[in-house]
C-alpha positions in Angstrom: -95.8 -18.8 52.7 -98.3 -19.2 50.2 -101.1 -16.7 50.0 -105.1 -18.3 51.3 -107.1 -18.5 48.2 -110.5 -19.3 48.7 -113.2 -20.2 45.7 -116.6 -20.3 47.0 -118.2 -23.1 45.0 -121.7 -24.8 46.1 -124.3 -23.8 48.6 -127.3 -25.6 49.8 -130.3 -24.6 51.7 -132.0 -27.9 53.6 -135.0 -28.1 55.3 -135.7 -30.7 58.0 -132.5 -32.4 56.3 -134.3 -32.3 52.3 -132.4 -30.6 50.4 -135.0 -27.6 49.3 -132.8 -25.0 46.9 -129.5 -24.1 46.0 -127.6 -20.5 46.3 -125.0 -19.4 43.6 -123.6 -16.8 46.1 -124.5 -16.0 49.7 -123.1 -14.0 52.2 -122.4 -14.1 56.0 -122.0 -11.7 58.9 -121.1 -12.1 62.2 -121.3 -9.6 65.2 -120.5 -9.8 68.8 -122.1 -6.7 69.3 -118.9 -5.2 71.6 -119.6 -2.3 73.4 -116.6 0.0 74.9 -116.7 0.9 78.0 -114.5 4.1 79.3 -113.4 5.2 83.1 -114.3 8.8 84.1 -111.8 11.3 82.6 -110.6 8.9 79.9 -110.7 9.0 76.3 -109.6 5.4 75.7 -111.6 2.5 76.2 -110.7 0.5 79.6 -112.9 -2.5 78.7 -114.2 -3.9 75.9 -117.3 -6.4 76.4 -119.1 -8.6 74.4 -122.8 -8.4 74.1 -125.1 -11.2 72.4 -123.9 -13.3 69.2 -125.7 -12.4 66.3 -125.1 -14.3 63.0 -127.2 -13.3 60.0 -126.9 -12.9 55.8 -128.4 -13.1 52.3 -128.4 -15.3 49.8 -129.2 -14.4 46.1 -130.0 -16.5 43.2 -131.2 -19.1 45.7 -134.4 -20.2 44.0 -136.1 -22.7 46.1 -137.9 -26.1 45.4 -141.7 -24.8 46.5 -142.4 -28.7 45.6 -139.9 -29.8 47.9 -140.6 -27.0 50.8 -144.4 -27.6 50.7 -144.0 -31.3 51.4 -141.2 -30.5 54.0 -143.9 -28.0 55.9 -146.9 -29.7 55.0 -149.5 -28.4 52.5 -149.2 -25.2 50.8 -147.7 -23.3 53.5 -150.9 -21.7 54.8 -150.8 -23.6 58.3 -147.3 -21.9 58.9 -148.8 -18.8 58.7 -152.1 -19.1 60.3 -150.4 -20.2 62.9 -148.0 -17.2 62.9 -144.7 -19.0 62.9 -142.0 -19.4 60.4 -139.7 -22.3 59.3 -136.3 -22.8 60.2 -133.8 -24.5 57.8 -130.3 -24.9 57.6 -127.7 -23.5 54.7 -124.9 -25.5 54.0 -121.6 -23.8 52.2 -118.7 -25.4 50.5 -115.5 -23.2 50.5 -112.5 -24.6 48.2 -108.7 -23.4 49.3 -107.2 -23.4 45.7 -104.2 -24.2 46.6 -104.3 -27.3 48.9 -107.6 -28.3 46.8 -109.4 -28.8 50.6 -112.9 -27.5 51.1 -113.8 -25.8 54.5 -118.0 -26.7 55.2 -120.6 -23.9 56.1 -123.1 -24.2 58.1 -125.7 -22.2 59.5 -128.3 -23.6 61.7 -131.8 -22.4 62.9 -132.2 -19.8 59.8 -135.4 -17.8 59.3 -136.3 -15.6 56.1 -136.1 -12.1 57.3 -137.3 -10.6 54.3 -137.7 -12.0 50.7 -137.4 -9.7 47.3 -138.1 -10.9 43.8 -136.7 -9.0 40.6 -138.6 -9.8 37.4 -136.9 -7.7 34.8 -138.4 -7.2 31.0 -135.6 -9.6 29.1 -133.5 -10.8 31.4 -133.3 -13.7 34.2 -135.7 -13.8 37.2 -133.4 -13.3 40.5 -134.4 -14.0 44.3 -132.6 -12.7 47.0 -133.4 -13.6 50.6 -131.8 -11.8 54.1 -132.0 -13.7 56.8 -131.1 -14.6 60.3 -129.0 -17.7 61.9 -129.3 -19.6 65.5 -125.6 -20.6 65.0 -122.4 -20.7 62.9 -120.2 -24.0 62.4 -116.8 -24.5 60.1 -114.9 -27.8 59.6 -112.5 -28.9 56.9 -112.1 -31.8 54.9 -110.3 -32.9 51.4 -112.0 -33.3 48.5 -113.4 -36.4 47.5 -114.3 -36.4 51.2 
């Protein structure tokens, strides 16, 4: 059986369904938060339970579209944080299987910027690199072309 390949190959961060930047790489991580739970005299776990669903991540090299994101919140932003709220927005991921040639699809929904850093070296490029935290996680495949 042939080995999965995967090739990670376009993400896109949407806002109110505008598209509003692109990442070149972004990661993902999942936790169920598990705790053990051991019986009196034991040193083995009897039980293990889940706890809440967390999904969160970064994304670097995702420069945004401040064009795009103003007109998606409405002015310059400053509203937002008078009234002490952030934006949610959605990342979309593309995942190609290099050997079947199908694409898996990414999506995170209900993200907020959890923090926000901003290199600017002497000579050479300007990189962004955002953490953040997820509602929800969804996956679906489809063939290219699709």
């Amino acid at each position: 059986m042939a080995e999965q390949m995967f090739k990670g190959f376009e993400g896109t961060i949407m806002f109110n369904g505008d598209v509003v930047g692109r990442a070149e790489s972004f990661s993902i991580d999942v936790s169920n938060n598990l705790d053990k739970f051991f019986e009196v005299g034991s040193r083995l776990a009897a039980e293990l339970k889940e706890g809440n669903f967390e999904v969160s991540g970064s994304i670097s090299s995702g420069f945004i579209n401040s064009a795009k994101l103003a007109l998606a919140i409405g002015g310059d932003g400053e509203s937002m944080f008078a009234q002490q709220r952030l934006p949610s927005f959605e990342i979309v991921g593309m995942v190609e299987n290099v050997n079947t040639g199908k694409t898996e699809k990414v999506t995170l929904k209900g993200c907020k910027i959890d923090s926000w850093s901003l290199d600017l070296p002497a000579e050479d490029w300007v990189m962004e690199s955002v953490d953040f935290q997820a509602i929800n996680i969804s996956r679906g495949t489809q063939t290219a072309g699709e």
